[in-house]
C-alpha positions in Angstrom: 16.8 -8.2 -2.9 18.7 -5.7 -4.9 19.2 -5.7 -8.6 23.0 -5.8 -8.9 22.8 -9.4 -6.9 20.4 -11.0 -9.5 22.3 -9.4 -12.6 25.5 -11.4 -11.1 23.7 -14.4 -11.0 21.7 -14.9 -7.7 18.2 -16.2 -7.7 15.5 -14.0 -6.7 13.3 -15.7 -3.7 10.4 -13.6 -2.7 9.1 -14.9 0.3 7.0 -14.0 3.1 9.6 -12.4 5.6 9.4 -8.9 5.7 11.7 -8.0 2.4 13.7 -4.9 1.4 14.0 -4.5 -2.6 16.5 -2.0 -3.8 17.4 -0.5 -7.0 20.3 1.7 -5.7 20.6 3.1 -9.6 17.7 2.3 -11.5 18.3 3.6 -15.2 22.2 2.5 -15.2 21.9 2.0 -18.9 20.9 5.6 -19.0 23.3 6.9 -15.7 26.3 5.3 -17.9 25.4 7.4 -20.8 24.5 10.7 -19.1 21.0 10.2 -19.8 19.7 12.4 -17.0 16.5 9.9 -16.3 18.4 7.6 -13.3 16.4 7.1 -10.2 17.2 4.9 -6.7 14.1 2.6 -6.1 13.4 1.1 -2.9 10.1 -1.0 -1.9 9.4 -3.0 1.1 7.6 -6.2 1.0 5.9 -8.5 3.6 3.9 -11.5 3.0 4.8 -11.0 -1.0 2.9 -8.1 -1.0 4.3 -4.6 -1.6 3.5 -2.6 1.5 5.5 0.7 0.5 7.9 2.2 -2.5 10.3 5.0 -2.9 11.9 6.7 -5.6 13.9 9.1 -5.8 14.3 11.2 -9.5 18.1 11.9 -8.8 18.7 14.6 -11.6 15.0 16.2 -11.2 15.0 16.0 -7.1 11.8 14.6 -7.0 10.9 12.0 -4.4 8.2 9.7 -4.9 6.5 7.9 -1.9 3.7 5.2 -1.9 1.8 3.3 0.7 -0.4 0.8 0.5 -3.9 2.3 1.0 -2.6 5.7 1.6 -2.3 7.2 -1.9 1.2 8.1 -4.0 2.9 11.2 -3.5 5.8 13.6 -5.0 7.5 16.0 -3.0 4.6 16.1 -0.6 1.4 16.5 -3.2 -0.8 13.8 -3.2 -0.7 12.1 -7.0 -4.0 12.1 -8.6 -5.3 9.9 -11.6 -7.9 10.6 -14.2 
């Protein structure tokens, strides 16, 4: 599933096949106007559950990794909340 395919008028079908979901330039409103906040997002889905996501902070290389019941992460360092 990627963004640009709904936006042209495809319909979104989650379903319970394992399912890539891709944001190749997530903040195009902002990459169009040189807003430095773009990202590329990637999550992988199986049984309509999210079992992992990605993103990756072009401008401010910072990667961002998440897996389901293994915590979040950026560049490495395990995220923390309060």
């Amino acid at each position: 599933i990627a963004e640009e395919s709904t936006a042209a008028g495809s319909k979104c079908v989650l379903t319970d096949s394992p399912t890539w979901i891709i944001d190749p330039v997530d903040g195009t409103c902002n990459f169009v106007h040189r807003f430095p906040t773009v990202a590329v997002s990637i999550g992988f889905a199986v049984n309509k559950e999210l079992e992992f996501g990605v993103i990756y902070h072009c401008t401010e290389e910072r990667l961002y990794t998440g897996r389901r019941g293994q915590g979040a992460f950026c560049n490495d360092k395990r995220l923390q909340v309060s």
